[in-house]
MOPAC internal coordinates of N, CA, C and O (Angstrom, degrees):
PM7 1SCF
backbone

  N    0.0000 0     0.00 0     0.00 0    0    0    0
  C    1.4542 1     0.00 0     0.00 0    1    0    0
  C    1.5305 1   107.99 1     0.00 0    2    1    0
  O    1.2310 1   117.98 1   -43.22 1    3    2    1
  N    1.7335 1   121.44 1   136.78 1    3    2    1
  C    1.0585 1    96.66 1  -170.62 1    5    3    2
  C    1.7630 1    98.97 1  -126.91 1    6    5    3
  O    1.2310 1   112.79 1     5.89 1    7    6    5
  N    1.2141 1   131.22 1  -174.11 1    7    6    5
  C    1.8642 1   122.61 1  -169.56 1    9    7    6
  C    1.0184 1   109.78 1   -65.70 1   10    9    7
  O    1.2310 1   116.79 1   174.71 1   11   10    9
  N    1.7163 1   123.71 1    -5.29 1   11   10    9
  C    1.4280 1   108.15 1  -162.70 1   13   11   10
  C    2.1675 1    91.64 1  -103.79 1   14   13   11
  O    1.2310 1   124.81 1   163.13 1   15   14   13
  N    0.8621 1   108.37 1   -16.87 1   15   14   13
  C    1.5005 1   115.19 1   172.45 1   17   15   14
  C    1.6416 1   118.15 1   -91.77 1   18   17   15
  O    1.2310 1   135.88 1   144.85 1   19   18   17
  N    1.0783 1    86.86 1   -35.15 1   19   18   17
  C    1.8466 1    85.93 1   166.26 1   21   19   18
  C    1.7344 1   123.07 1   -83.49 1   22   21   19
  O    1.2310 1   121.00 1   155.55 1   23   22   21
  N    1.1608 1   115.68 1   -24.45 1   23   22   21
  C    1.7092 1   117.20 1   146.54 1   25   23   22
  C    0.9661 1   130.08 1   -78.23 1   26   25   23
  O    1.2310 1   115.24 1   147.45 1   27   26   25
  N    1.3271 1   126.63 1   -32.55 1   27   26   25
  C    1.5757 1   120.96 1   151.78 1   29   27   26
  C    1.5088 1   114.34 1   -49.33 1   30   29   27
  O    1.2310 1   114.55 1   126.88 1   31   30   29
  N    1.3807 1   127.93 1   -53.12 1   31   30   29
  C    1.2856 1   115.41 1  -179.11 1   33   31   30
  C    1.4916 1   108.79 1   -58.44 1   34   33   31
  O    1.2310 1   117.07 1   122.17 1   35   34   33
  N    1.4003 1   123.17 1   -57.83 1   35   34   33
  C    1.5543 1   127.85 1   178.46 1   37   35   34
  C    1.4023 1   106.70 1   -34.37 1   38   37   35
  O    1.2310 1   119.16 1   112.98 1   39   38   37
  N    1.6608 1   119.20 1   -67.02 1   39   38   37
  C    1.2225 1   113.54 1  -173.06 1   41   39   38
  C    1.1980 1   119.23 1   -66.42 1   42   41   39
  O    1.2310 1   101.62 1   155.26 1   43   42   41
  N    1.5239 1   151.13 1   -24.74 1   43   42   41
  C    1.3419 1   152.53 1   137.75 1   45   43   42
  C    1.2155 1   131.78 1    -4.47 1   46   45   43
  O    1.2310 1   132.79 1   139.40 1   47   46   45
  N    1.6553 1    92.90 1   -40.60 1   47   46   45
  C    1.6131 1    91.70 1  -174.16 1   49   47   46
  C    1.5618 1   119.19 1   -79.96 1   50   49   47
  O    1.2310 1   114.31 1    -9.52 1   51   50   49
  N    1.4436 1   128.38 1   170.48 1   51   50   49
  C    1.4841 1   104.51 1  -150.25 1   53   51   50
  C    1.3973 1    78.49 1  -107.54 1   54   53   51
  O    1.2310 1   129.97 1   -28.13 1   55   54   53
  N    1.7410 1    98.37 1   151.87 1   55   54   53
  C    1.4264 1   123.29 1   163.61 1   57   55   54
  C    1.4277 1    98.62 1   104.27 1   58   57   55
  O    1.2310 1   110.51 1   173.84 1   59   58   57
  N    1.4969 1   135.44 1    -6.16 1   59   58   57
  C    1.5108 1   141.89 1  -159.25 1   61   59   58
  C    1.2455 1   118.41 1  -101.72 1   62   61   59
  O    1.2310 1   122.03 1   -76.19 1   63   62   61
  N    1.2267 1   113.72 1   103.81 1   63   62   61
  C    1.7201 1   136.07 1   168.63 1   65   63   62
  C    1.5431 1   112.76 1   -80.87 1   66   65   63
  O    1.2310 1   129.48 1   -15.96 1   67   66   65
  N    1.4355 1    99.34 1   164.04 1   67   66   65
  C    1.7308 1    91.29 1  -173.87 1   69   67   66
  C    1.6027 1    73.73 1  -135.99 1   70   69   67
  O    1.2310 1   128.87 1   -21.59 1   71   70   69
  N    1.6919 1   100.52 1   158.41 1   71   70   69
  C    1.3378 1   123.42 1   173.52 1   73   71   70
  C    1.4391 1   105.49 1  -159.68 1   74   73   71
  O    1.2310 1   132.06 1   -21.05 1   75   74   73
  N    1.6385 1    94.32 1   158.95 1   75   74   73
  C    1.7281 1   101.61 1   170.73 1   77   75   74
  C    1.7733 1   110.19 1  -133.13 1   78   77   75
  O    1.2310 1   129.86 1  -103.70 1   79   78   77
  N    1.6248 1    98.59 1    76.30 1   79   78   77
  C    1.3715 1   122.40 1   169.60 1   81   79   78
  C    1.4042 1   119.36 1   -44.90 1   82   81   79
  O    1.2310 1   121.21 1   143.63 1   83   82   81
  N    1.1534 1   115.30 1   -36.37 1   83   82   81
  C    1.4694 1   131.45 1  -168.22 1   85   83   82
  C    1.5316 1   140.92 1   -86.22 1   86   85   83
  O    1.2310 1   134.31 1   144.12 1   87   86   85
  N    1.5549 1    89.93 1   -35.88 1   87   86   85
  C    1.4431 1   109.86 1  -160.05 1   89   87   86
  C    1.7558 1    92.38 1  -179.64 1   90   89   87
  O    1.2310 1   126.87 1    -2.88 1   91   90   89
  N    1.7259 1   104.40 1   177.12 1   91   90   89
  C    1.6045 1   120.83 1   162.01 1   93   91   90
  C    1.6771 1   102.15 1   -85.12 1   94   93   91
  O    1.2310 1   117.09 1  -168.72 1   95   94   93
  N    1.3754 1   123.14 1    11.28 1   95   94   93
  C    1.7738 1    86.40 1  -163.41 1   97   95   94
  C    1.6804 1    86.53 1  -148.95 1   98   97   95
  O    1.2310 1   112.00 1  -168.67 1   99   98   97
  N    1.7435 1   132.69 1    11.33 1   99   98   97
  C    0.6626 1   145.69 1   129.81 1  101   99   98
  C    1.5521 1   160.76 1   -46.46 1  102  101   99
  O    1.2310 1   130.37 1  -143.81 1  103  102  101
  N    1.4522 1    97.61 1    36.19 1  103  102  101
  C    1.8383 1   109.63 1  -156.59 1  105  103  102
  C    2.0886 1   120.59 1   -51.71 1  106  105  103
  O    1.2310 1   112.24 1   -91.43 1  107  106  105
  N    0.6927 1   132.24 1    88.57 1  107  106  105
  C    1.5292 1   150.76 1   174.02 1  109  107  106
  C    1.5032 1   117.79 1   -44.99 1  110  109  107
  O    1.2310 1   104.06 1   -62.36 1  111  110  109
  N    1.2239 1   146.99 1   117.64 1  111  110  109
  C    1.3251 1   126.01 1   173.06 1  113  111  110
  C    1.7457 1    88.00 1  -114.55 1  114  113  111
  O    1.2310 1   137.14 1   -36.04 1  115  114  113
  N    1.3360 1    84.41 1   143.96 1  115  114  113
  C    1.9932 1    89.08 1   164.12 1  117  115  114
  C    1.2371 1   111.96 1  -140.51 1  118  117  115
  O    1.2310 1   109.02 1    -1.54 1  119  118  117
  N    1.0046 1   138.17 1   178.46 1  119  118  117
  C    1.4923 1   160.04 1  -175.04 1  121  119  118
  C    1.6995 1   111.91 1  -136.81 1  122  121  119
  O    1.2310 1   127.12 1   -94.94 1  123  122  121
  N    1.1981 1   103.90 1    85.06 1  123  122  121
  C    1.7255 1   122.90 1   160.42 1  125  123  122
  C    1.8820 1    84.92 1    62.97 1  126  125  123
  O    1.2310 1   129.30 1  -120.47 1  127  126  125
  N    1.4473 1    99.68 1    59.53 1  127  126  125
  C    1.6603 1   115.11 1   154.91 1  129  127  126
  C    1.2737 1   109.30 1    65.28 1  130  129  127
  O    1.2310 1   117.95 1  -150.86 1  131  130  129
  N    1.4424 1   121.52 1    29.14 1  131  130  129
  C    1.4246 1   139.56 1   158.85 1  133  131  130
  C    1.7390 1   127.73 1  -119.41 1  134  133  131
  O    1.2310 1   130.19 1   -58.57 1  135  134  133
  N    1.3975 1    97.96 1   121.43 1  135  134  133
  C    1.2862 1    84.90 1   176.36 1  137  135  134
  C    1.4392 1   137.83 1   -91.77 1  138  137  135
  O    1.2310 1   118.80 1   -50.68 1  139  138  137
  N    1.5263 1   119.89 1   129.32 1  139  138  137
  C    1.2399 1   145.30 1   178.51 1  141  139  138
  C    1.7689 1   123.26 1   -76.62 1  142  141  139
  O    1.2310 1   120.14 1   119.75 1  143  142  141
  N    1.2126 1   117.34 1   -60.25 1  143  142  141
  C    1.5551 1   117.26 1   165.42 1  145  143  142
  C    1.9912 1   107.70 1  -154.77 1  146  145  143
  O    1.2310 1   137.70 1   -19.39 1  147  146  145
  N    1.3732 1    83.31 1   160.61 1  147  146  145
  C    1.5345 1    94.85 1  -174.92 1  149  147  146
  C    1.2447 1    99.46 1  -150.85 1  150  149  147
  O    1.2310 1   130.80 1   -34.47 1  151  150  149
  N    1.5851 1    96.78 1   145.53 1  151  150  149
  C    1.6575 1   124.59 1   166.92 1  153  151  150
  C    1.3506 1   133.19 1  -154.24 1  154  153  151
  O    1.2310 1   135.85 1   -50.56 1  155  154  153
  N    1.6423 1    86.93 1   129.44 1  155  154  153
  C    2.2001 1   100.88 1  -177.00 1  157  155  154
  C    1.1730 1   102.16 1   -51.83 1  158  157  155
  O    1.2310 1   109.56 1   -58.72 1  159  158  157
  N    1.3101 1   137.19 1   121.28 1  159  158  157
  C    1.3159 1   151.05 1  -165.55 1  161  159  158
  C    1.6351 1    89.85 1   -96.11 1  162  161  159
  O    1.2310 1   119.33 1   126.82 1  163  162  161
  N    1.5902 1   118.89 1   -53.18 1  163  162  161
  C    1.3507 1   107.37 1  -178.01 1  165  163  162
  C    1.5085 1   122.09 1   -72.32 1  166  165  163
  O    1.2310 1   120.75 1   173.25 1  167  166  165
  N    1.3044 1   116.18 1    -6.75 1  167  166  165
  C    1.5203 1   121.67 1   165.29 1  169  167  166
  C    1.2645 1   104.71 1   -81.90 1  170  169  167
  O    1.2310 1   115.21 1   157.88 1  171  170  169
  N    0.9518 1   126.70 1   -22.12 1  171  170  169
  C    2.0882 1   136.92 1  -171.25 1  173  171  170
  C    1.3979 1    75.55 1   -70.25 1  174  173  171
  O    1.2310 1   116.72 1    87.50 1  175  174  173
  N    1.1507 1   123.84 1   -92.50 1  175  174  173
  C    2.0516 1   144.72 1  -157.68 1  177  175  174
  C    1.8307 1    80.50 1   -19.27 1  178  177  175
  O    1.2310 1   112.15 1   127.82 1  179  178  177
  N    1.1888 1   132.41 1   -52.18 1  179  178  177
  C    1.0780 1   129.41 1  -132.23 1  181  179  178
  C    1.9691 1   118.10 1   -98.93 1  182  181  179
  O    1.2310 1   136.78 1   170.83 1  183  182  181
  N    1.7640 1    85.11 1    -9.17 1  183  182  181
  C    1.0982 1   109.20 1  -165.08 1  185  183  182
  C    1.2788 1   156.49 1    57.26 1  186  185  183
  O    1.2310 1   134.26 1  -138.57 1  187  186  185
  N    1.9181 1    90.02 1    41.43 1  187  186  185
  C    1.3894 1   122.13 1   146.48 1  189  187  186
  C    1.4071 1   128.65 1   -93.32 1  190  189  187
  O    1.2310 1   124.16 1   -78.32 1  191  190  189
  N    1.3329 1   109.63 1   101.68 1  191  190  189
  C    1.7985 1   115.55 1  -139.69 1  193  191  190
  C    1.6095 1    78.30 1   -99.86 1  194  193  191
  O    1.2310 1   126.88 1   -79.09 1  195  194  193
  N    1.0816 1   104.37 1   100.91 1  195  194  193
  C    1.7379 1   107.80 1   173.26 1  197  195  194
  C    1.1677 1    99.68 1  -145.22 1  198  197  195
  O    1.2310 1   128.73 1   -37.65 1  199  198  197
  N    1.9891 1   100.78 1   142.35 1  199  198  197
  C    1.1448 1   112.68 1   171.62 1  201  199  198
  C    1.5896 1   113.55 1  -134.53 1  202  201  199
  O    1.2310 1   111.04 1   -44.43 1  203  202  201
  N    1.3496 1   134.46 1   135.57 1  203  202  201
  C    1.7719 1   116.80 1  -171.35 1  205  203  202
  C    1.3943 1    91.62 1  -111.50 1  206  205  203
  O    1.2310 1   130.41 1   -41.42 1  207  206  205
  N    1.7369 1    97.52 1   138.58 1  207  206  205
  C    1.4839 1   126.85 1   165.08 1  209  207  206
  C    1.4251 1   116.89 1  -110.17 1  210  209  207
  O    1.2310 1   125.71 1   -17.33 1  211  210  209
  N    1.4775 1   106.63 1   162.67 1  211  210  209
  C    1.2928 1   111.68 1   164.29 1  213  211  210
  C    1.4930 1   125.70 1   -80.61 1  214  213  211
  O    1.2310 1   107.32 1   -44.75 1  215  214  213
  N    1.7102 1   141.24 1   135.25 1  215  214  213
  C    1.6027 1   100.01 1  -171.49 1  217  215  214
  C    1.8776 1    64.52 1  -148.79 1  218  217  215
  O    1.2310 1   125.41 1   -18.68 1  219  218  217
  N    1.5409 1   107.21 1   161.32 1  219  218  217
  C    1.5974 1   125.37 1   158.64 1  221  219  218
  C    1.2140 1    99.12 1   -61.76 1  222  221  219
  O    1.2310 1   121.76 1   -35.04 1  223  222  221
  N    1.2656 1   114.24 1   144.96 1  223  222  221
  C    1.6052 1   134.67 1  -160.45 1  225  223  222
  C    1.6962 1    92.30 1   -79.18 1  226  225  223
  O    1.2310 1   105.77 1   119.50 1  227  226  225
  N    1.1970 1   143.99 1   -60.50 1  227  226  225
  C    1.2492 1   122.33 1  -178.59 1  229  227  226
  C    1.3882 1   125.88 1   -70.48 1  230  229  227
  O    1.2310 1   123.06 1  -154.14 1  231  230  229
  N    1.0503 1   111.75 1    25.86 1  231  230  229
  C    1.7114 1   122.40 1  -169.98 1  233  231  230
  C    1.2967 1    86.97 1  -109.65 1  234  233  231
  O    1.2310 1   123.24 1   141.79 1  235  234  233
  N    1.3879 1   111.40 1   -38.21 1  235  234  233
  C    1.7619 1   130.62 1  -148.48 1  237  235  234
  C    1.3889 1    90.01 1   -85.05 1  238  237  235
  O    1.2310 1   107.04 1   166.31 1  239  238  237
  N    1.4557 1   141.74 1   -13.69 1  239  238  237
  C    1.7220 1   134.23 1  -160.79 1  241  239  238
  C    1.3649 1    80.01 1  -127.83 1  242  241  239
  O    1.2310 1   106.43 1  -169.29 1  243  242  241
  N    1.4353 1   142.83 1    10.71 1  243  242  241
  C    1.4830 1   106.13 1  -171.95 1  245  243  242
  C    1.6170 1    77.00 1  -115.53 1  246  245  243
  O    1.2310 1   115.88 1   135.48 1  247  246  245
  N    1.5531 1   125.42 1   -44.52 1  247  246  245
  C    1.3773 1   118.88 1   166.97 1  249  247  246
  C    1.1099 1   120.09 1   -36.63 1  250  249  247
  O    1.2310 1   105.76 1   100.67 1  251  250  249
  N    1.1533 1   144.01 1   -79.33 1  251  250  249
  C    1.2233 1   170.81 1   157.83 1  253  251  250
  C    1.3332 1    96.01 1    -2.07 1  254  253  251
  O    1.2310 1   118.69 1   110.71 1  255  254  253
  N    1.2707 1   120.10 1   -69.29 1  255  254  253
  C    1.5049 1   110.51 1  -167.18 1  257  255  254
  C    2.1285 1   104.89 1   -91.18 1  258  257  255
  O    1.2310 1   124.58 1  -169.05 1  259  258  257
  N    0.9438 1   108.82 1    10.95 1  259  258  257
  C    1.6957 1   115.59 1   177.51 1  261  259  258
  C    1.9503 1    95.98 1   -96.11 1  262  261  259
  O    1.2310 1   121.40 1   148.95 1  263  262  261
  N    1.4736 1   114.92 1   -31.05 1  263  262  261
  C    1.6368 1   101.15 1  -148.19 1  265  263  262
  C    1.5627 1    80.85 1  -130.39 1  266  265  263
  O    1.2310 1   119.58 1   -64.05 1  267  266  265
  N    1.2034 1   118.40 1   115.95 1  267  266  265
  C    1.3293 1   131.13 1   141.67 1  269  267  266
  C    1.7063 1   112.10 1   -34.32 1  270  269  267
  O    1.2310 1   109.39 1   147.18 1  271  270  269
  N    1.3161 1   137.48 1   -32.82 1  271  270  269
  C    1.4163 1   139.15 1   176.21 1  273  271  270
  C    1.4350 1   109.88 1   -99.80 1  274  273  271
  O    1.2310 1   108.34 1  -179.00 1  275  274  273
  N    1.4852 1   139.39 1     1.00 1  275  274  273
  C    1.0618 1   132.36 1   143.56 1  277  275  274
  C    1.4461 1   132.44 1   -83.46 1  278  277  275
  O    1.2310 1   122.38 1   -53.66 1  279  278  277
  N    1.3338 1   113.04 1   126.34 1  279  278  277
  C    2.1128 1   123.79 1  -179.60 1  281  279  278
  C    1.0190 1    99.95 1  -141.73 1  282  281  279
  O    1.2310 1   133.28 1    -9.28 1  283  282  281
  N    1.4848 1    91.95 1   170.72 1  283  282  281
  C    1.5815 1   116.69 1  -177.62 1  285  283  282
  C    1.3918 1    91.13 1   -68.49 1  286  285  283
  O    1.2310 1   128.28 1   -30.69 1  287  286  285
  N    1.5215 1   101.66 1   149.31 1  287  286  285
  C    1.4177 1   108.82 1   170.55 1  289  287  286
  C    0.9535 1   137.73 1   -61.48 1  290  289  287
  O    1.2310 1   107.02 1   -64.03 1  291  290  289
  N    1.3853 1   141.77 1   115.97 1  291  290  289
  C    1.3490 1   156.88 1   173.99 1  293  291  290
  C    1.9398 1   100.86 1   -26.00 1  294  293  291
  O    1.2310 1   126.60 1   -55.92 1  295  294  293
  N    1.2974 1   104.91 1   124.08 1  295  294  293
  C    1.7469 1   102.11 1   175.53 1  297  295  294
  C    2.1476 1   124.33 1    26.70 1  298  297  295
  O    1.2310 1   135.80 1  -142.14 1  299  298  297
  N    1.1976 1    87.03 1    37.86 1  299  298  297
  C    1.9257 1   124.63 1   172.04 1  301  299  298
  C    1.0617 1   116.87 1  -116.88 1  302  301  299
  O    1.2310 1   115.72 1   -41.33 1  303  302  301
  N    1.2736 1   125.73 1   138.67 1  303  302  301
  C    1.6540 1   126.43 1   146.20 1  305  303  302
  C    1.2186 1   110.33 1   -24.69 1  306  305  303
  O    1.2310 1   110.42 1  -105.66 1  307  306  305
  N    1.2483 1   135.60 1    74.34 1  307  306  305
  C    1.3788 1   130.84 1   156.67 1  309  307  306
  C    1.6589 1   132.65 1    -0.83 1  310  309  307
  O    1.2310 1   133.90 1   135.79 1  311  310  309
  N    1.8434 1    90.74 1   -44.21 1  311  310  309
  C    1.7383 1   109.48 1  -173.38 1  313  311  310
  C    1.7372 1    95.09 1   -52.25 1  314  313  311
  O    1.2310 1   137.95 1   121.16 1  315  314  313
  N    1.3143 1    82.82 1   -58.84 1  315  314  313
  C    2.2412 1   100.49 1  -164.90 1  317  315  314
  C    1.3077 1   109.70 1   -96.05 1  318  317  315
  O    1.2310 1   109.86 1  -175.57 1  319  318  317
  N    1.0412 1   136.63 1     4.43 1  319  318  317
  C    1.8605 1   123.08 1   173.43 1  321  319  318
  C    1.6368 1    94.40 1  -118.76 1  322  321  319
  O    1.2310 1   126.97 1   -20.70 1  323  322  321
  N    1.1747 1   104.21 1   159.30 1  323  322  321
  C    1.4181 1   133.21 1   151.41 1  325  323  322
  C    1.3948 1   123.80 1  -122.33 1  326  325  323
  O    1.2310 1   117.51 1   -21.41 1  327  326  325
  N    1.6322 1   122.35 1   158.59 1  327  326  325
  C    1.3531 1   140.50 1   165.09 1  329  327  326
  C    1.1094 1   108.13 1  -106.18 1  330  329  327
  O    1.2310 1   117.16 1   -77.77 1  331  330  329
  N    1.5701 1   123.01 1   102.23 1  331  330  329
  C    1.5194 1   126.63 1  -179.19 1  333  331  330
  C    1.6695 1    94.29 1  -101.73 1  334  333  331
  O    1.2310 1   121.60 1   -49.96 1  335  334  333
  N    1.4239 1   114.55 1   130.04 1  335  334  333
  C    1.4739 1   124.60 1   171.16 1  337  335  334
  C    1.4866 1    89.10 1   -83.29 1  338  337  335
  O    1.2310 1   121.41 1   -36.27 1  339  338  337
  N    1.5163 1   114.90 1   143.73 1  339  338  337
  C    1.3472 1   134.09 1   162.29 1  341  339  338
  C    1.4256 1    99.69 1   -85.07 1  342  341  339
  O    1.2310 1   124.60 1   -30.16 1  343  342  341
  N    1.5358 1   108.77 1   149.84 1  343  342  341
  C    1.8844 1   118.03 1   167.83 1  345  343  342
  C    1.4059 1   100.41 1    67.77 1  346  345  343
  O    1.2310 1   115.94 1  -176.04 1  347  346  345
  N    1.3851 1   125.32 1     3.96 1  347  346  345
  C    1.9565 1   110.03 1   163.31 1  349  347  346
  C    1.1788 1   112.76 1   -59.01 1  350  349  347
  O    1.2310 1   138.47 1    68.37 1  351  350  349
  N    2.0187 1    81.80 1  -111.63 1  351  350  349
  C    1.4275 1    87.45 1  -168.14 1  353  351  350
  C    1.3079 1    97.66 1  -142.42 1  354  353  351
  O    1.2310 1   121.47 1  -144.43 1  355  354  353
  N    1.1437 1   114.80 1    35.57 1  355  354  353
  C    2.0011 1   151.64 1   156.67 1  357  355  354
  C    1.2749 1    98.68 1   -55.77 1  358  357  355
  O    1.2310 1   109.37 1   -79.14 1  359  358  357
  N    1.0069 1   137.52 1   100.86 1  359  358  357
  C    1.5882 1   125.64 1   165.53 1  361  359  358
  C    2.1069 1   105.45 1   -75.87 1  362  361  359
  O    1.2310 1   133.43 1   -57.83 1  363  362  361
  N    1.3008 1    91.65 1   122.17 1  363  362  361
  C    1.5137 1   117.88 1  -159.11 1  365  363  362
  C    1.7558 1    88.39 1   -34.25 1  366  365  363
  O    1.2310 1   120.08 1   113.96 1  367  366  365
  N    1.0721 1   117.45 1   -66.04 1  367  366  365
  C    2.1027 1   131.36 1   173.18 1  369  367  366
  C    1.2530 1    95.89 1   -11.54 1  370  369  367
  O    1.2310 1   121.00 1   132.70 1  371  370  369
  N    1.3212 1   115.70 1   -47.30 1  371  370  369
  C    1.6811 1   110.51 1  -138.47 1  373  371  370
  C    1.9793 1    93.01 1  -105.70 1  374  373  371
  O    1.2310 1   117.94 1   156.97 1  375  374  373
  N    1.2500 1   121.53 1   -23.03 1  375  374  373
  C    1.6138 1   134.20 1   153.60 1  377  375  374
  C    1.3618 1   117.23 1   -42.84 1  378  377  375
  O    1.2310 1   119.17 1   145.64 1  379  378  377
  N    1.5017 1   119.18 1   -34.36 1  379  378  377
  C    1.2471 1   121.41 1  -146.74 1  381  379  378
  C    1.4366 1    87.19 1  -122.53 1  382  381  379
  O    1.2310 1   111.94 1   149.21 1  383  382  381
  N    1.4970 1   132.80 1   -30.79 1  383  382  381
  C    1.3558 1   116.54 1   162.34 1  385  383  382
  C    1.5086 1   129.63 1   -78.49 1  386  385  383
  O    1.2310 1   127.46 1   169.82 1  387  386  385
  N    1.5516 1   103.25 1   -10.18 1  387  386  385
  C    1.2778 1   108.87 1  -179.34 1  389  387  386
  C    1.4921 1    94.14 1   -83.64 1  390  389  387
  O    1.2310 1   111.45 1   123.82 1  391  390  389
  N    1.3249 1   133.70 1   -56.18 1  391  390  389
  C    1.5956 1   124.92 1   174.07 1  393  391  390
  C    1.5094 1   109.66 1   -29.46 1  394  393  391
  O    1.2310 1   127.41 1   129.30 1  395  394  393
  N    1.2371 1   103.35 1   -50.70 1  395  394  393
  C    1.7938 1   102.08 1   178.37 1  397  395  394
  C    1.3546 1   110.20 1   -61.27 1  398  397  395
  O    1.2310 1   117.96 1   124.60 1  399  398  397
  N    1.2711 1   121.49 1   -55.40 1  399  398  397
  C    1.5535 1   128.81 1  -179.54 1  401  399  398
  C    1.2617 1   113.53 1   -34.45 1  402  401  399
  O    1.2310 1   119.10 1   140.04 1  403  402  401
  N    1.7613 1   119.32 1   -39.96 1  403  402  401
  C    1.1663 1   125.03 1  -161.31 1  405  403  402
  C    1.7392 1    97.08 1   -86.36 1  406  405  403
  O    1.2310 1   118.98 1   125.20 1  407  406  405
  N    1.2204 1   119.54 1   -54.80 1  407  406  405
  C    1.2823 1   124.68 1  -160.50 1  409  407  406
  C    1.2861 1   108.31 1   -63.79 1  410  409  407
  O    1.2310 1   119.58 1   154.31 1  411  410  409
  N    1.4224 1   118.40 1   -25.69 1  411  410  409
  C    1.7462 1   133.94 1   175.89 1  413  411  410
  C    1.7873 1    92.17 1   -50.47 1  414  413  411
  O    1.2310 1   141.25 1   101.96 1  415  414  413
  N    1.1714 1    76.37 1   -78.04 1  415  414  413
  C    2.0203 1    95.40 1  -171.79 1  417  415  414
  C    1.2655 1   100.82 1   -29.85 1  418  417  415
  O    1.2310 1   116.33 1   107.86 1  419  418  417
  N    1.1691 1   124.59 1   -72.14 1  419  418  417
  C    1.4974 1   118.40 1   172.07 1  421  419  418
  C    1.7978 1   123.09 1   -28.24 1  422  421  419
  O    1.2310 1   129.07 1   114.57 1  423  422  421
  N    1.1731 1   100.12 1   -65.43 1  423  422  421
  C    1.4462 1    91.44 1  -169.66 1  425  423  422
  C    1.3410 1   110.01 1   -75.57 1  426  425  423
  O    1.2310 1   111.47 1   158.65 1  427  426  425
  N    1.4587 1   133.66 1   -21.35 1  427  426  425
  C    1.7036 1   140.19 1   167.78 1  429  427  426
  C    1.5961 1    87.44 1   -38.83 1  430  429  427
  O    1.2310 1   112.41 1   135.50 1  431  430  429
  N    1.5754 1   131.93 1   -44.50 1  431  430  429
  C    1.7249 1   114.80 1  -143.08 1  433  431  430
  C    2.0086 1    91.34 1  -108.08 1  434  433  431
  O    1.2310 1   123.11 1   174.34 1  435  434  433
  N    1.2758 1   111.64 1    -5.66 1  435  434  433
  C    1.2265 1   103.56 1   157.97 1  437  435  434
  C    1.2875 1   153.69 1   -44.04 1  438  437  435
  O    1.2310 1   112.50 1   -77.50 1  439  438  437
  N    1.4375 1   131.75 1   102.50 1  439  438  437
  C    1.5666 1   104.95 1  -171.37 1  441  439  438
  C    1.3762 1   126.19 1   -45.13 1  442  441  439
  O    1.2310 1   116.53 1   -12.69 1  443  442  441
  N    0.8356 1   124.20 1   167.31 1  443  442  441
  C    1.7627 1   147.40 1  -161.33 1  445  443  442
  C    1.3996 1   106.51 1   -79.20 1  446  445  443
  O    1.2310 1   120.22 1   148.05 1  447  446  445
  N    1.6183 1   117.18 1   -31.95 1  447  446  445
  C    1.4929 1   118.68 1  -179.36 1  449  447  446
  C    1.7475 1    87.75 1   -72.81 1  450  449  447
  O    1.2310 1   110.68 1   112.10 1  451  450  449
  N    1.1973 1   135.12 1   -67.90 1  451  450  449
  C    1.2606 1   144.46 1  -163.89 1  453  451  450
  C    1.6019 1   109.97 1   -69.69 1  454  453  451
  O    1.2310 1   117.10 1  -179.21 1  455  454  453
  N    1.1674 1   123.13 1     0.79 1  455  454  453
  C    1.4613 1   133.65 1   158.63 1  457  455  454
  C    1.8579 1   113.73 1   -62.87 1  458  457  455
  O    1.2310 1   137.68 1   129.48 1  459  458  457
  N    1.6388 1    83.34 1   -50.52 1  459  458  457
  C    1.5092 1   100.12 1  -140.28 1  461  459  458
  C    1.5823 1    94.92 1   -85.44 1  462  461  459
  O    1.2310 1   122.41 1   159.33 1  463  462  461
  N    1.7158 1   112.98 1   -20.67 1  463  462  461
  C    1.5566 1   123.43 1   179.22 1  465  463  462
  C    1.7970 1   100.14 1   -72.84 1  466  465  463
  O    1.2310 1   119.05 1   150.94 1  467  466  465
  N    1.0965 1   119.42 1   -29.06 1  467  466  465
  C    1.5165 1   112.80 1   176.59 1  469  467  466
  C    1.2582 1   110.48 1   -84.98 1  470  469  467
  O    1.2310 1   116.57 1   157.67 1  471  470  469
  N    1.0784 1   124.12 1   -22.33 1  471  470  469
  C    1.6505 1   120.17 1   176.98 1  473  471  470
  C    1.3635 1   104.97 1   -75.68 1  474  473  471
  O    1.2310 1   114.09 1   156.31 1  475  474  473
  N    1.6346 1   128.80 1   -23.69 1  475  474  473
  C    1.2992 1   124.12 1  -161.74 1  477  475  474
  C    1.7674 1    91.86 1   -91.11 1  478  477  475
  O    1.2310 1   117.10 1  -178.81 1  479  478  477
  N    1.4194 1   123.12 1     1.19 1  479  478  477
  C    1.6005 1   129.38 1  -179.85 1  481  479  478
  C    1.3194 1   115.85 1   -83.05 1  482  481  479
  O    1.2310 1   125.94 1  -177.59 1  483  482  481
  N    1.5714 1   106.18 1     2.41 1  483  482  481
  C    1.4387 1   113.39 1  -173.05 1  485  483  482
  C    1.5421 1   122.00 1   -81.71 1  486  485  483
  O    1.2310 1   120.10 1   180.00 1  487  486  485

């Protein structure tokens, strides 16, 4: 998987803005002003293909210890983010559901006014 397919999927999803809150080399995706996953674009160039998600903490210890390319998240709540390396040993399927996994989580803790504005995006 390479950055230009993994932001296309990020940005795809509906309701999803990108920002760089942080820094220039910090790209952010959120969902109605929450953040969902992020990646050092200048660590990408460099070929540290990392991206951090949100995942439920026991999802997060059973990964973690199954995938040599899953960690606690890099400068995250450890409990709730992960660092998924792209091109390990991530099977790409399981990248692309964890992106979902994360963005779910997000909008589950959304208020209800901002629920109901993404459903009207349909």
């Amino acid at each position: 998987m390479n950055i230009e397919e993994l932001h296309q999927y990020c940005s795809n999803k509906k309701g999803v803005t990108e920002h760089f809150p942080f820094d220039e080399v910090t790209l952010v995706f959120k969902v109605k002003g929450k953040m969902f996953a992020l990646i050092n674009l200048e660590k990408w160039e460099r070929g540290e293909t990392v991206i951090n998600v949100k995942c439920k903490p026991t999802w997060s210890e059973e990964l973690r210890e199954e995938y040599e390319g899953v960690n606690p998240g890099f400068h995250m709540n450890k409990k709730h983010w992960n660092s998924l390396t792209i091109n390990c040993d991530i099977p790409e399927n399981l990248v692309l559901r964890l992106i979902n996994h994360s963005y779910d989580l997000v909008v589950k803790k959304l208020p209800k006014k901002l629920k109901e504005e993404l459903k009207e995006m349909e």
